[in-house]
gemmi code that builds the backbone of each chain (N, CA, C; Angstrom):
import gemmi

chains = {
    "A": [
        ("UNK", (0.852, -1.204, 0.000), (0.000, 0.000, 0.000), (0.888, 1.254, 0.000)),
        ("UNK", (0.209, 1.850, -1.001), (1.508, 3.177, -0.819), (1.047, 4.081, 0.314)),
        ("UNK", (2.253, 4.674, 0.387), (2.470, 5.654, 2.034), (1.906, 7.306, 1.382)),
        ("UNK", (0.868, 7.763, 1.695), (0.525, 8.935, 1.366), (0.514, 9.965, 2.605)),
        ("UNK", (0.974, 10.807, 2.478), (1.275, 12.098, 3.208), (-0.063, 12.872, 2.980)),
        ("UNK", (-0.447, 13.461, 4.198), (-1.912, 14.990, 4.432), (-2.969, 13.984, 3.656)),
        ("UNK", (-2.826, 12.170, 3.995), (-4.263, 11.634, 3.504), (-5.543, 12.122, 4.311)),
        ("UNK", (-6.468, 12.883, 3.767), (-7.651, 12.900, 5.071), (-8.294, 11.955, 5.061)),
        ("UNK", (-9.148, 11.562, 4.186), (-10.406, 10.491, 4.884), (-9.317, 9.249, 4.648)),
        ("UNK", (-10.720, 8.082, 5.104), (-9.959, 6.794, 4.709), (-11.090, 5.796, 4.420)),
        ("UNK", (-11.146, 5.059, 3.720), (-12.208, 4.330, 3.658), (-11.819, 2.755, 3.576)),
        ("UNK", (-10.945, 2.360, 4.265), (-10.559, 0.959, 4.498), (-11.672, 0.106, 5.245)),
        ("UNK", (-12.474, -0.857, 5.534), (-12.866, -1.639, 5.990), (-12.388, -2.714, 6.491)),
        ("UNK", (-12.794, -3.282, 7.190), (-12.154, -4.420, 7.622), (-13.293, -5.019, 9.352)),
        ("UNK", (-12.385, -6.127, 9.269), (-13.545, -7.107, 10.522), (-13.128, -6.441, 12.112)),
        ("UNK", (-11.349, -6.370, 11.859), (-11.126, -5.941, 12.872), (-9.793, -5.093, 13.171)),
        ("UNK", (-10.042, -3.798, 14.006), (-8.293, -2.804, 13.742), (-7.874, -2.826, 15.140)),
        ("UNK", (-6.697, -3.322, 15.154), (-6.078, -3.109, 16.431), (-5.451, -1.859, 16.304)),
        ("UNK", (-5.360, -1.065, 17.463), (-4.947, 0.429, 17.251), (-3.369, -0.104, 18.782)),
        ("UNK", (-2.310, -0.227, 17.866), (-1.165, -0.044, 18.538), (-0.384, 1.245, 19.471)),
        ("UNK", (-0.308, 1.534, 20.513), (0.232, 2.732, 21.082), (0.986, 2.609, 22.122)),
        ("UNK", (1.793, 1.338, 21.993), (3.188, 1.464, 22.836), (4.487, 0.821, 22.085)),
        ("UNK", (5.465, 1.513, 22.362), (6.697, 1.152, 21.195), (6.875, -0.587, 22.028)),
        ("UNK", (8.066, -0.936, 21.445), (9.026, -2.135, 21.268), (9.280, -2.338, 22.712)),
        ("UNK", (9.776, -3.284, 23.024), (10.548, -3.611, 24.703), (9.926, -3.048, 25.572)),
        ("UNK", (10.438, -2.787, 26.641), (9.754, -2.141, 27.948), (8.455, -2.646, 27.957)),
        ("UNK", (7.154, -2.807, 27.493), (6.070, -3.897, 28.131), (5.647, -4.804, 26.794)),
        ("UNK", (4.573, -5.502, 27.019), (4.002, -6.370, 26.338), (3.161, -5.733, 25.246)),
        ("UNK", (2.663, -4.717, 25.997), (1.505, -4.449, 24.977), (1.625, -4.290, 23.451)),
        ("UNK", (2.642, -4.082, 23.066), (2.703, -4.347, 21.493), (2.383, -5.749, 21.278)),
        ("UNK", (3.845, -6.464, 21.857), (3.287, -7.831, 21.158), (2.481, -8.614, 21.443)),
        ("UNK", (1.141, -8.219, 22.377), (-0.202, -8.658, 22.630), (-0.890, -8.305, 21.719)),
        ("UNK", (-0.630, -6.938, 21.355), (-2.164, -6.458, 20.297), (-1.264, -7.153, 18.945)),
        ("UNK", (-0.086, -7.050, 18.598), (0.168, -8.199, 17.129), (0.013, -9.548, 17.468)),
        ("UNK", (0.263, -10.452, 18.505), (0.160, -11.963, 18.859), (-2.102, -11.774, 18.397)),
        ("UNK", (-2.658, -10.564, 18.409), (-4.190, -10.647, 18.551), (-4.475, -10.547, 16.988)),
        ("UNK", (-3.581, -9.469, 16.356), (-3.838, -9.736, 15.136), (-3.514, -10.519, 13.705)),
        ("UNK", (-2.405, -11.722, 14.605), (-2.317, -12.863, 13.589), (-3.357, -13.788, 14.074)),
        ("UNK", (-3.944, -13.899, 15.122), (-4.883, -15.124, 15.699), (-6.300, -14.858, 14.876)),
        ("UNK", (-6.660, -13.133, 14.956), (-7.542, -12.930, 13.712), (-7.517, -13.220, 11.864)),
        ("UNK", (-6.482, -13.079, 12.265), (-6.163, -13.440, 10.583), (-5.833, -15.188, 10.348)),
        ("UNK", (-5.850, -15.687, 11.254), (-5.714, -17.177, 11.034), (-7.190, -17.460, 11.091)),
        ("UNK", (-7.738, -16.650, 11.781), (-9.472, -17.608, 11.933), (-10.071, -16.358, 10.502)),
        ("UNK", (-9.421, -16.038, 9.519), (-9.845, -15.823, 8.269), (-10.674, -14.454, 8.876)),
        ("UNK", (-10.109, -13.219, 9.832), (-11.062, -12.018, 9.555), (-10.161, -11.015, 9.353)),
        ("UNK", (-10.757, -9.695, 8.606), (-9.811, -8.920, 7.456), (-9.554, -7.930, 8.815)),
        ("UNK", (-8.221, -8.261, 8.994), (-7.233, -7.268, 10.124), (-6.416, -6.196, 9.576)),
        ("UNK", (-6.842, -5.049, 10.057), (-6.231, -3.761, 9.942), (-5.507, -3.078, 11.185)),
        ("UNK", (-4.294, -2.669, 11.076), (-3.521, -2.006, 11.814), (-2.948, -0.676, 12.067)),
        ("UNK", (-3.301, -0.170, 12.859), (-3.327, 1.100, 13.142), (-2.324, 2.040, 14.169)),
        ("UNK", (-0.853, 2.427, 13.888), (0.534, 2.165, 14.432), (0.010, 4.266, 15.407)),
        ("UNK", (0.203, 3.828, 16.320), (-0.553, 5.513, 17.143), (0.574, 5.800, 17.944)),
        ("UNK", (0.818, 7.213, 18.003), (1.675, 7.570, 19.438), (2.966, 6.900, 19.191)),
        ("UNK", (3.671, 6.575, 20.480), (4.681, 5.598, 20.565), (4.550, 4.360, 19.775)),
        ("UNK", (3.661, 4.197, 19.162), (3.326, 2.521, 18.801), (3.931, 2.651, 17.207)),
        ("UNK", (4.383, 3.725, 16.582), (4.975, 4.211, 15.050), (6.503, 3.829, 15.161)),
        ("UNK", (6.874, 3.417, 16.368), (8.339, 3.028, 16.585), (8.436, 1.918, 16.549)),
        ("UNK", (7.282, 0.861, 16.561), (7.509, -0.590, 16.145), (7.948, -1.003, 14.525)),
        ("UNK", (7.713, 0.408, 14.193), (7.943, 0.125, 12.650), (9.196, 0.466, 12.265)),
        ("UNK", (9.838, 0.528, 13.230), (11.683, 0.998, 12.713), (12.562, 0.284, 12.151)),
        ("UNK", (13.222, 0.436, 11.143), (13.779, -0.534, 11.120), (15.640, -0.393, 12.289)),
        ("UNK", (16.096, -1.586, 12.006), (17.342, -1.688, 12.632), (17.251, -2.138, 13.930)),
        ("UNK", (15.275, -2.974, 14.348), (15.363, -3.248, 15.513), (16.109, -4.669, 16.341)),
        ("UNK", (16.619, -4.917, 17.091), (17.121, -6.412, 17.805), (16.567, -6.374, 18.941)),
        ("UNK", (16.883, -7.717, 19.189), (16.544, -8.735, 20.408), (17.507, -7.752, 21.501)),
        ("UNK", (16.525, -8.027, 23.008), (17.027, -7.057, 24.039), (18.551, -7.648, 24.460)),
        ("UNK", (19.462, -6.952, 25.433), (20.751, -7.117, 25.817), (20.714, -8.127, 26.639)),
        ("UNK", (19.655, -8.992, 27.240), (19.211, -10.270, 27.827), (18.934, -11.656, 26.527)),
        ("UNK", (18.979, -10.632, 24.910), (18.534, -11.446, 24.136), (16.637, -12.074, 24.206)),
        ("UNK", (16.039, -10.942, 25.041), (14.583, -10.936, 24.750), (14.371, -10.968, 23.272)),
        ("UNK", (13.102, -11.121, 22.690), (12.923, -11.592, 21.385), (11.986, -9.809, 20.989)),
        ("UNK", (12.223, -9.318, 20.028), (12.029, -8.209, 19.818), (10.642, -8.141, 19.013)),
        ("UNK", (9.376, -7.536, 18.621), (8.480, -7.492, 18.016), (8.680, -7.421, 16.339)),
        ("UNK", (10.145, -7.286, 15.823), (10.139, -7.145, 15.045), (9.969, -8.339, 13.542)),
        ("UNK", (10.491, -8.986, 14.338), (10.210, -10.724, 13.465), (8.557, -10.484, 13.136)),
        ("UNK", (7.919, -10.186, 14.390), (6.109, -10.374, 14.116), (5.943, -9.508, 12.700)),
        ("UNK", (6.928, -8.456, 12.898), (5.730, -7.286, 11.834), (5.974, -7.719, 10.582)),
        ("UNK", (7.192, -8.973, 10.262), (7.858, -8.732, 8.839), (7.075, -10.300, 7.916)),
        ("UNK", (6.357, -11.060, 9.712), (5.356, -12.246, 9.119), (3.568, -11.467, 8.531)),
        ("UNK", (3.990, -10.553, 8.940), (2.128, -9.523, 8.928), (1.745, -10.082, 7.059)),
        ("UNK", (2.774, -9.700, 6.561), (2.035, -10.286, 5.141), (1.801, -11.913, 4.761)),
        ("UNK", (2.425, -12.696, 5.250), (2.543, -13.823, 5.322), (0.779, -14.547, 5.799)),
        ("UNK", (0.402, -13.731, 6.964), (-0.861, -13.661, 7.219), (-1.584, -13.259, 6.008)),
        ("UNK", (-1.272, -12.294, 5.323), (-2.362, -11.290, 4.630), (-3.058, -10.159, 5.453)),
        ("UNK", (-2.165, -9.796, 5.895), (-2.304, -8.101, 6.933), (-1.468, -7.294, 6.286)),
        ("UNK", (-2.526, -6.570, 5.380), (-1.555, -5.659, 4.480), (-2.277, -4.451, 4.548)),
        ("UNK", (-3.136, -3.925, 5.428), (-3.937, -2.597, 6.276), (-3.595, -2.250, 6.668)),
        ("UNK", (-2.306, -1.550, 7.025), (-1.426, -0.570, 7.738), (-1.480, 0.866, 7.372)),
        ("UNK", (-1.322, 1.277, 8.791), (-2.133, 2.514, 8.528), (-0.945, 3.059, 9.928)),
        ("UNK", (-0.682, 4.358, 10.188), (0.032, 5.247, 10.779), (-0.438, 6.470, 11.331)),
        ("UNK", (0.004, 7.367, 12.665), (-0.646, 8.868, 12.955), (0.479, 9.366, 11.708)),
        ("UNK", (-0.067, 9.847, 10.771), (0.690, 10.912, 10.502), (1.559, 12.115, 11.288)),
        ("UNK", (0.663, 12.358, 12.434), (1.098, 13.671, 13.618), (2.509, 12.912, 14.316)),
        ("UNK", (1.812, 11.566, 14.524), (3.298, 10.586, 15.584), (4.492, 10.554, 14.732)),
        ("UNK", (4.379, 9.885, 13.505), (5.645, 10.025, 12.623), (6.189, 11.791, 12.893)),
        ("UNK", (5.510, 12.605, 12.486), (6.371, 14.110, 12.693), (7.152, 14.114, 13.891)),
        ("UNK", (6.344, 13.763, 15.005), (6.995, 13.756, 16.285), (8.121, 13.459, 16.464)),
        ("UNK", (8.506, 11.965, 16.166), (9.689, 11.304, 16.278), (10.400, 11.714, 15.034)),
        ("UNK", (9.908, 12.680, 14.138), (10.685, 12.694, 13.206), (11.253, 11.857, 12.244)),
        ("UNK", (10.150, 10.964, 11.962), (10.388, 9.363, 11.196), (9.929, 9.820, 9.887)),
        ("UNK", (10.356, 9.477, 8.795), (9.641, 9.813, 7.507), (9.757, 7.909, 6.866)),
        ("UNK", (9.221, 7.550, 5.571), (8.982, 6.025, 5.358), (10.323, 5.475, 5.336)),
        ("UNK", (11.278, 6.236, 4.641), (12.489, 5.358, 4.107), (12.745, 4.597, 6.300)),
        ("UNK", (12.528, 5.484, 7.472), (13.035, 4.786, 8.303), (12.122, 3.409, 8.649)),
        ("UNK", (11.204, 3.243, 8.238), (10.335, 2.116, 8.558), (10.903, 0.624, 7.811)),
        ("UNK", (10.379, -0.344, 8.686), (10.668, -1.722, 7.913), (9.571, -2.334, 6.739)),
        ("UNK", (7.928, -1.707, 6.909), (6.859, -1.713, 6.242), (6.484, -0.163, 6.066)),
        ("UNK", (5.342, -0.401, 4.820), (4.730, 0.583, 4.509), (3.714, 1.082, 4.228)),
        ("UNK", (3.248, 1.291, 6.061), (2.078, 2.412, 5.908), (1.601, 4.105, 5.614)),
        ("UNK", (0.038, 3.212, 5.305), (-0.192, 5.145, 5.276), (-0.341, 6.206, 5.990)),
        ("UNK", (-0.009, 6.546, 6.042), (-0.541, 8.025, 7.196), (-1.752, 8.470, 7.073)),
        ("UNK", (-2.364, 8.567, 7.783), (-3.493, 9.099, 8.562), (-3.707, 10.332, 9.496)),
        ("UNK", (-4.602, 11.363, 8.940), (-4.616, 12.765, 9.706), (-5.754, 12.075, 10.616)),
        ("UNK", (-6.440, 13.316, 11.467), (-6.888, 13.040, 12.597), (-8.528, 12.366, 11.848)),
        ("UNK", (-9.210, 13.021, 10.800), (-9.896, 12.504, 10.122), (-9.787, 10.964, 9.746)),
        ("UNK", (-8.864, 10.865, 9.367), (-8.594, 9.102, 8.390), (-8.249, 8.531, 9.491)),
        ("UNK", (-8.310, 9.081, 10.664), (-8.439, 7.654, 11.817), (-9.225, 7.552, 12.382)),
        ("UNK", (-10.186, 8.201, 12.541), (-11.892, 8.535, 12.807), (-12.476, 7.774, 11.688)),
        ("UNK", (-12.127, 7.600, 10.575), (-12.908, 6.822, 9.684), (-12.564, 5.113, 9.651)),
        ("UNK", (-11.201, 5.448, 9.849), (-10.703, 3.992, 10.102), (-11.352, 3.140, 10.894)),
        ("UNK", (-11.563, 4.085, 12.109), (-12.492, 3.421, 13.656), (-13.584, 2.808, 13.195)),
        ("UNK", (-14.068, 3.783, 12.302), (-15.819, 3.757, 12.321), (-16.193, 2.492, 11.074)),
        ("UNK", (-14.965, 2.112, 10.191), (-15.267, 1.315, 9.292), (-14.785, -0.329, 9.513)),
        ("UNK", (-14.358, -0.780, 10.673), (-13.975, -1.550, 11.222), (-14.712, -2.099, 12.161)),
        ("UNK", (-15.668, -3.533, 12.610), (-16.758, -3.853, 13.376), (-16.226, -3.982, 14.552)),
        ("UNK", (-15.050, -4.604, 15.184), (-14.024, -4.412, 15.904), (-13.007, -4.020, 16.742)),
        ("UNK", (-12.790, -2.601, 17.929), (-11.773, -2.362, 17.603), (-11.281, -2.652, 19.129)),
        ("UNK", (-9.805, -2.828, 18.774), (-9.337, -3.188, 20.157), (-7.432, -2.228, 20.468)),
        ("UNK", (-7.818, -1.615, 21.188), (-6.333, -0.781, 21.664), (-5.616, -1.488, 22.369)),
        ("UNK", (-4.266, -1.263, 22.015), (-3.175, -1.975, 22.910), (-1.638, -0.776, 23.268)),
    ],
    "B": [
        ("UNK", (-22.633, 6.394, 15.594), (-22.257, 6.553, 17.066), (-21.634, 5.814, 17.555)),
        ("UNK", (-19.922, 6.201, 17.719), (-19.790, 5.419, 18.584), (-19.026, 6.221, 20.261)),
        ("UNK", (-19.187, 5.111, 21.044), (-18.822, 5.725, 22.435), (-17.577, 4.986, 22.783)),
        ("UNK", (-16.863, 6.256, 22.900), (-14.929, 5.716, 23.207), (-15.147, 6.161, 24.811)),
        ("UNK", (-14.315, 5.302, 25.486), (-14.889, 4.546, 26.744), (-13.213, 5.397, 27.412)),
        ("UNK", (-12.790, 5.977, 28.590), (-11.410, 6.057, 28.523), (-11.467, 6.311, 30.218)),
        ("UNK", (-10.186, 5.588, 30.472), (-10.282, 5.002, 31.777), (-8.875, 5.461, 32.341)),
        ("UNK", (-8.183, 6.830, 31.581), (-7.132, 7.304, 32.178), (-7.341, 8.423, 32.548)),
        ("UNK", (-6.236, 9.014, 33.539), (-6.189, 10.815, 33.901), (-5.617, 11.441, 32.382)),
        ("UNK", (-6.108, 12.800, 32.642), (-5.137, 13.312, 31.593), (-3.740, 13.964, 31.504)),
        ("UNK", (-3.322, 13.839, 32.931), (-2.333, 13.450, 33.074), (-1.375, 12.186, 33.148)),
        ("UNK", (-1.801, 11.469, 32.946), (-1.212, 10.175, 33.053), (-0.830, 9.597, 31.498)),
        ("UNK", (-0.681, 10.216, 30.672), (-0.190, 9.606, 29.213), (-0.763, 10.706, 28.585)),
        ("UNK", (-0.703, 10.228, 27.164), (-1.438, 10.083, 25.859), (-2.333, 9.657, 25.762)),
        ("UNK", (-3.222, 9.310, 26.186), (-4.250, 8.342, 26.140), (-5.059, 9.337, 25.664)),
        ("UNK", (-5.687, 10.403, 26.336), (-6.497, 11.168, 26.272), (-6.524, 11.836, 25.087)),
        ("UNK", (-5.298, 12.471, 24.601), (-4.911, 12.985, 23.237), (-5.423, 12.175, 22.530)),
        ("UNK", (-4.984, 11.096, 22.640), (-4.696, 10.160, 21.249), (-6.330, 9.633, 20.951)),
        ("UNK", (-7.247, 9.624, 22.132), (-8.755, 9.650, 22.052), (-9.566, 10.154, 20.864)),
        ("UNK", (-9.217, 11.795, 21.625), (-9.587, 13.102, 21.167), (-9.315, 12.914, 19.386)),
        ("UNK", (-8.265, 13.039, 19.147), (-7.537, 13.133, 17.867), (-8.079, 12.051, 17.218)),
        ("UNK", (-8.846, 10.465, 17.174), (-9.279, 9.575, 16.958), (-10.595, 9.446, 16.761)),
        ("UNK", (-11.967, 10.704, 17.536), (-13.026, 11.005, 17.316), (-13.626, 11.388, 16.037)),
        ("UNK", (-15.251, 11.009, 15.462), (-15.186, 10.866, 14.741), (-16.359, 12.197, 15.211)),
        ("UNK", (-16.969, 13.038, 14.690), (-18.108, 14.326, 14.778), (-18.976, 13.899, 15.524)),
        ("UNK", (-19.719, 12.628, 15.422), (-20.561, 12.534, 16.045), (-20.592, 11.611, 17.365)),
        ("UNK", (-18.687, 10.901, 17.269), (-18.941, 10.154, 18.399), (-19.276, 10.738, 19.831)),
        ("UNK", (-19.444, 9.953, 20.988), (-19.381, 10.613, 22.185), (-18.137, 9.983, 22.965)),
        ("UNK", (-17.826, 10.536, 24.499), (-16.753, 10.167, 25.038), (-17.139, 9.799, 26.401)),
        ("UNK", (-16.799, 8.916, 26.876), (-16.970, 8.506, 28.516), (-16.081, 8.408, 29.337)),
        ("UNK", (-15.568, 8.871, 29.933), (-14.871, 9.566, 31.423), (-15.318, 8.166, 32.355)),
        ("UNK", (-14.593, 7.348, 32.908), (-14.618, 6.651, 34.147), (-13.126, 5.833, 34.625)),
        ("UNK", (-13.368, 5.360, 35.710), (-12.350, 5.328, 37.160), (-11.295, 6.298, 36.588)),
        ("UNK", (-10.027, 6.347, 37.039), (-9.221, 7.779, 36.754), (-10.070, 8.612, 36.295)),
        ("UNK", (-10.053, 8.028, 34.509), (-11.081, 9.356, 33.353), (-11.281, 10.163, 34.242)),
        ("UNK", (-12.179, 9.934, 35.294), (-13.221, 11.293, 35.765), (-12.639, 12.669, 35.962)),
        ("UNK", (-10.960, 12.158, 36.345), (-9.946, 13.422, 36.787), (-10.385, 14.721, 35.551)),
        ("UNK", (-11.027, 14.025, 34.603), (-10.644, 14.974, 33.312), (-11.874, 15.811, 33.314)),
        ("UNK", (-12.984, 15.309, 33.823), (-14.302, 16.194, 34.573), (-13.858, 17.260, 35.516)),
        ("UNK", (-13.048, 17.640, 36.032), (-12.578, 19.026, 36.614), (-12.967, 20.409, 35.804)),
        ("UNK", (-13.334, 21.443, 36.518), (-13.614, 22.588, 35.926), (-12.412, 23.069, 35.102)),
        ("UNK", (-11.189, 22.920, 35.934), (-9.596, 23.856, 34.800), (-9.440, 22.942, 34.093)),
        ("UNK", (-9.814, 22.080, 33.692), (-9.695, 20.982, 32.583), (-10.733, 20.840, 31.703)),
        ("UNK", (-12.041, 21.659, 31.819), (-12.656, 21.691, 30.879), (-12.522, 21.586, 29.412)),
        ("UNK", (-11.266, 22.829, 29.320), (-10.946, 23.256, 28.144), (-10.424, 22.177, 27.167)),
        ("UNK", (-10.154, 20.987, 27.590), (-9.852, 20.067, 26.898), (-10.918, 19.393, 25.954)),
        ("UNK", (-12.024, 19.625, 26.643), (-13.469, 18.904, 25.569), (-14.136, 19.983, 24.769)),
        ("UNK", (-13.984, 21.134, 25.095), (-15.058, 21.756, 24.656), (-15.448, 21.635, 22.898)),
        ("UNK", (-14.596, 20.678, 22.406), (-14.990, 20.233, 20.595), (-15.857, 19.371, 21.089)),
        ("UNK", (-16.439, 18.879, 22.275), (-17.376, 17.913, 22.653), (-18.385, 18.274, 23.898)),
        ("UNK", (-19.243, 18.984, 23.047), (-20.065, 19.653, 23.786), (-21.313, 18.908, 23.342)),
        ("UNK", (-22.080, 18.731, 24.377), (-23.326, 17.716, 24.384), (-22.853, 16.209, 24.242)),
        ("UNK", (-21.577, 15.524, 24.071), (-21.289, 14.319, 23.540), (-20.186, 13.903, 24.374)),
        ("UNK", (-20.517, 14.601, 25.867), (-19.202, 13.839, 26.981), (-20.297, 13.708, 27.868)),
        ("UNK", (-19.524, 12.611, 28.686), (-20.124, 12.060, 29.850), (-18.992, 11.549, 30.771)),
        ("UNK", (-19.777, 11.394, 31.627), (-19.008, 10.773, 32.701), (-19.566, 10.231, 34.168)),
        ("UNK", (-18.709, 8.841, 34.883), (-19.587, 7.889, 35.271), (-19.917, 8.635, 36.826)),
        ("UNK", (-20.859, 8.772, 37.329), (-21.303, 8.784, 38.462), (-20.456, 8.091, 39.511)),
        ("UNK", (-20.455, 6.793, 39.630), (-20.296, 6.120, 40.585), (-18.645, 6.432, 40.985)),
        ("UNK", (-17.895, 6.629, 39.890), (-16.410, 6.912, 39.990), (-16.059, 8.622, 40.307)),
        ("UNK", (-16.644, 9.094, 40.207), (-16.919, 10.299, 40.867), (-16.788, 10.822, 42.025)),
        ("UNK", (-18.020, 9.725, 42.761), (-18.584, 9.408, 43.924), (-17.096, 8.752, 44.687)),
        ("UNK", (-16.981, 7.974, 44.585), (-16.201, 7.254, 45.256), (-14.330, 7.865, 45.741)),
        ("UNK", (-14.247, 9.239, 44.839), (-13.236, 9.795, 44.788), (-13.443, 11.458, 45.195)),
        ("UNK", (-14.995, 11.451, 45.845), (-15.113, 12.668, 46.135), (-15.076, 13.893, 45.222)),
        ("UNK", (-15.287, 13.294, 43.981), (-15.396, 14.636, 43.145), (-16.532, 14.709, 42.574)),
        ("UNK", (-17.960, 14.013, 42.941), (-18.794, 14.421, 42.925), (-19.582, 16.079, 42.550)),
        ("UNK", (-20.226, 16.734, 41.860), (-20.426, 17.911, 42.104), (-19.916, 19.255, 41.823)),
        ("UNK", (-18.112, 18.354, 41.090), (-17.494, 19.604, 40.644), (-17.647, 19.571, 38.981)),
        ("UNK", (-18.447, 19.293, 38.369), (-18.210, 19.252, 37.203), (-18.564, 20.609, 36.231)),
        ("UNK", (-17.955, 20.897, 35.369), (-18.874, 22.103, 34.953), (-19.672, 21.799, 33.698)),
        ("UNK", (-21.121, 23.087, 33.575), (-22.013, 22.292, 32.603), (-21.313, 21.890, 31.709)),
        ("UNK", (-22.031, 20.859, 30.749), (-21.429, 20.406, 29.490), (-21.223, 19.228, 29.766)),
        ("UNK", (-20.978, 18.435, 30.945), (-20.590, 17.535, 31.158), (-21.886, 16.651, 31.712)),
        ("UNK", (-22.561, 15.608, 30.838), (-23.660, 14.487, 31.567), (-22.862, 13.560, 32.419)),
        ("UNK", (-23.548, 13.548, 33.728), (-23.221, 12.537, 34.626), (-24.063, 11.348, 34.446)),
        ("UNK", (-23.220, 10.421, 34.404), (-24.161, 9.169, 34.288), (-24.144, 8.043, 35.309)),
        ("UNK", (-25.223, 7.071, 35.384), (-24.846, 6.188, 36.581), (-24.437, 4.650, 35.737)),
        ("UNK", (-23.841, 3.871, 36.413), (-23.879, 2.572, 35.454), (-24.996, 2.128, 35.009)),
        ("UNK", (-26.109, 2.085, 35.154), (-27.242, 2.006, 34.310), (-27.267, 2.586, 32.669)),
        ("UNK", (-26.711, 4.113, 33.036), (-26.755, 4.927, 31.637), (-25.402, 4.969, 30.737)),
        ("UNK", (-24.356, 3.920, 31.622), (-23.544, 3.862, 30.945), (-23.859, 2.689, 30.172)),
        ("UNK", (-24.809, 1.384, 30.748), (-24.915, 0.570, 30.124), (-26.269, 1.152, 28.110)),
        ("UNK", (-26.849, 2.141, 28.859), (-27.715, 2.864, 28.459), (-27.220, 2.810, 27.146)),
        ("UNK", (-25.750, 3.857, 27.245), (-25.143, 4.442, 25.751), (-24.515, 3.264, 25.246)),
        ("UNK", (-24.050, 2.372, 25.669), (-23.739, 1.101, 25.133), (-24.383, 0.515, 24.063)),
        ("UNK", (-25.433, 0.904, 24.407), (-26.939, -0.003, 23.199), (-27.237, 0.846, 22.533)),
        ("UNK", (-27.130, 2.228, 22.931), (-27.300, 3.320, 21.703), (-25.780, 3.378, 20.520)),
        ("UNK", (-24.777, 2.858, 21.154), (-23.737, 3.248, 20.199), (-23.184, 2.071, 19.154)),
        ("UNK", (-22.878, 2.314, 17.847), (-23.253, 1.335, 17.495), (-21.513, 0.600, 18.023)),
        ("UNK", (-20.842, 0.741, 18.199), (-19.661, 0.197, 18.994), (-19.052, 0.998, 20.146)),
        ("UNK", (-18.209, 0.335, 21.046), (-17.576, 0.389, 22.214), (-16.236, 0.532, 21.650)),
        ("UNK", (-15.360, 1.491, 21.812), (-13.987, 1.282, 21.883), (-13.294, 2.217, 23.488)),
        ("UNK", (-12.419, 1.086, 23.766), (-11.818, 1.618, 25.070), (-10.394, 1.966, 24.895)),
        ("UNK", (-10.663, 3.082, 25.775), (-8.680, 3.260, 25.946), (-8.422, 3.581, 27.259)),
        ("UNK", (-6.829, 3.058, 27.372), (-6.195, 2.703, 28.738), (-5.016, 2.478, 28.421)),
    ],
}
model = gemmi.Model(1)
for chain_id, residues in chains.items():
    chain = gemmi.Chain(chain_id)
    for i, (resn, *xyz) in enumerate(residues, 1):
        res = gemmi.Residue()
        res.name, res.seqid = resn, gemmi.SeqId(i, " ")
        for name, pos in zip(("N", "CA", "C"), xyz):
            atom = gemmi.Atom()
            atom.name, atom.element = name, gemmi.Element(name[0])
            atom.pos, atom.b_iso = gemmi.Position(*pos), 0.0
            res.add_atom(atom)
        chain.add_residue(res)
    model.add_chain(chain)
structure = gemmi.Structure()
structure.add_model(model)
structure.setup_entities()
C-alpha cells in the first residue's frame, strides 16, 4: 500500500483494527495487540492495523533482540504479510513527532490525519487498543 | 455513534490525546475510574470540541469525592446509563 502524506479520509474496511500505542521492549503491549492480530487473521477475519503515538516506533527498522537477548516485536511485523495483513495505517502527527519519515520504517504504511483515523475506527466492526 | 470509553487521567499519558484526535463528529466520550480526573472545571478546556457528547460515570466520581465539581457540558451518568449508551452506540472502543 503506498504511504501517502496529508491523507484525510480513509475508507478501508475491515472485521477488525487493532490500534497499537506502545513502542518495542519495555512492556508487552505491542506484542499482545500483534500476537491478537495474527490469531484474527488465522481464523480468516480482514485485520487492519493502526501504528498511534509511541506505537509508530515498532515500525523501525534496525530493531534487535534485548541485551538479555529478549525476542524483539520485530520478526512479528515482517510475518504480517505472510498472514495477509496488508492494512497498515500510521498517525501521521506521531511520525512528525519522532521525526520518522517512510524510508526509516521496515513496512509501509499510510498516514493518517486526525480525520482518516476517525474513519478507520468507524469502518472496522471491531476495535481493540493496545 | 460510537462511544470511546477512557479510563485514564489526563495526566497520566497520551491516552487522552490520542482519544480526542481519533473522534469521529458525532462520536461521544466517557470519562470513568481515573477518566473522571478529566471532569474538573480547569480541565474543561480540553473537551469543549465535545459539547453535548461527553459524559461521565457517576459512581467513579462518587467514590473519589469529586462528585459535584463538574462544569455544565458535562452528563453525569450512573452505570445504568452507561450501560444505556452502550446499546445506543453502534460500537464500544476503550482506551487505557
Amino acid at each position: 500500500m503506498p504511504y501517502l502524506e496529508e491523507q484525510n479520509g480513509c475508507s478501508t474496511k475491515g472485521d477488525i483494527l487493532l490500534v497499537l500505542r506502545h513502542a518495542p521492549h519495555g512492556s508487552s503491549w505491542l506484542r499482545e495487540g500483534l500476537d491478537i492480530a495474527l490469531v484474527g487473521a488465522a481464523f480468516d477475519r480482514d485485520v487492519s492495523l493502526l501504528f498511534m503515538g509511541e506505537g509508530v516506533l515498532a515500525l523501525l527498522s534496525g530493531q534487535q533482540a534485548g541485551a538479555l537477548g529478549q525476542k524483539g516485536t520485530h520478526p512479528t511485523l515482517q510475518m504480517l504479510e505472510m498472514y495477509d495483513i496488508d492494512a497498515l495505517f500510521v498517525e501521521q502527527r506521531a511520525m512528525e513527532r519522532y521525526g520518522l519519515v517512510q524510508e526509516d520504517l521496515i513496512l509501509a504504511p499510510q498516514g493518517l490525519e486526525e480525520a482518516g483515523m476517525a474513519d478507520l475506527i468507524k469502518h472496522h466492526d471491531l476495535v481493540l487498543t493496545f | 455513534m460510537i462511544l470511546h470509553v477512557v479510563n485514564q487521567a489526563p495526566d497520566a499519558g497520551r491516552t487522552l490525546e490520542q482519544v480526542l484526535s481519533a473522534m469521529a463528529d458525532d462520536d461521544c466520550l466517557l470519562l470513568i475510574e481515573d477518566g473522571v480526573v478529566g471532569a474538573m472545571p480547569t480541565l474543561a478546556a480540553l473537551f469543549t470540541a465535545l459539547e453535548g457528547r461527553r459524559y461521565v460515570l457517576r459512581e467513579d466520581l462518587e467514590s473519589r469525592g469529586l462528585l459535584g465539581r463538574q462544569p455544565e457540558g458535562f452528563a453525569i451518568v450512573d452505570i445504568d446509563g452507561f450501560v444505556n449508551l452502550t446499546e445506543e452506540a453502534a460500537k464500544t472502543v476503550s482506551w487505557y
